[in-house]
C-alpha positions as semicolon CSV with decimal commas, in nm:
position;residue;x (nm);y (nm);z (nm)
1;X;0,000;0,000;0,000
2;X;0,173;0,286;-0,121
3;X;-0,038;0,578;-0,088
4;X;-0,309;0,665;0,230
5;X;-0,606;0,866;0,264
6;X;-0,775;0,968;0,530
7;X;-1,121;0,887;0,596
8;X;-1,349;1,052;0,872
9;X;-1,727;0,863;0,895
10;X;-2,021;0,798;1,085
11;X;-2,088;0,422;1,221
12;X;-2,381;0,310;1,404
13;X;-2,334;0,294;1,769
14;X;-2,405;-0,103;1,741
15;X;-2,152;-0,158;1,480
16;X;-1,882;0,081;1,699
17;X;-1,943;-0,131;2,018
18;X;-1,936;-0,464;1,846
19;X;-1,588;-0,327;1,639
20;X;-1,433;-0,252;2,042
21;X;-1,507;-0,579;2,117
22;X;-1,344;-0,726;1,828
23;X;-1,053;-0,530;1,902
24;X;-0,999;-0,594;2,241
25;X;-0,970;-0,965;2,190
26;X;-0,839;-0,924;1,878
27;X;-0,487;-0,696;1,975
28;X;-0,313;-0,763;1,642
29;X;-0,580;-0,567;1,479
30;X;-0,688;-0,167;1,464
31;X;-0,901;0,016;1,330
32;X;-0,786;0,148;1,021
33;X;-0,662;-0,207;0,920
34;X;-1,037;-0,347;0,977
35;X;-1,184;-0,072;0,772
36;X;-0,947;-0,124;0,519
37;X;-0,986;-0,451;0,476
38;X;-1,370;-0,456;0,518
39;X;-1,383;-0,179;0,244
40;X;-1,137;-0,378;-0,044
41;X;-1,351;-0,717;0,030
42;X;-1,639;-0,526;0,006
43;X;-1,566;-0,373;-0,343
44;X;-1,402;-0,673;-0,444
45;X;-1,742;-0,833;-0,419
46;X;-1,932;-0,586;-0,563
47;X;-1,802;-0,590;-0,908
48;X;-1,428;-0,417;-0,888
49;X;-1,214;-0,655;-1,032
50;X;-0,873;-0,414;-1,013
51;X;-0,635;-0,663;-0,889
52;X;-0,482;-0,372;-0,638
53;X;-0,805;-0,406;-0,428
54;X;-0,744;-0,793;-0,409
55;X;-0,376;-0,699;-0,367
56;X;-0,470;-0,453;-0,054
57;X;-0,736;-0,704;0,068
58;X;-0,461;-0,966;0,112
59;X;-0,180;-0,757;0,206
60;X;-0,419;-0,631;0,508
61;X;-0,537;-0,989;0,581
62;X;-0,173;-1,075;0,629
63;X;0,014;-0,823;0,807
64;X;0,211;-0,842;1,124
65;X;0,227;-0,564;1,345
């Protein structure tokens, strides 16, 4: 991932808690790698077939911190 961009959204309130508690037991992970991740599967699924979103997808999968 060469380049970044920053992103500032709204969540609902469910999705935040149940994202805190995916984090705490999950201390490897953040939350700019889940949203990344969550975003290049999603558009990966949805009809983007640019192998750099596959490319991002696994590169976040698979990262160590």
């Amino acid at each position: 991932m060469n380049a970044t961009v920053s992103l500032f959204t709204e969540i609902p309130e469910t999705l935040h808690e149940s994202l805190k508690i995916y984090l705490d037991a999950h201390p490897d992970w953040d939350e700019n790698r889940i949203l990344t991740a969550a975003l290049s599967l999603f558009l990966l699924q949805n009809g983007e077939s640019d192998r750099s979103c596959a490319r991002v997808y696994l590169e976040t999968l698979f990262q160590h911190s």
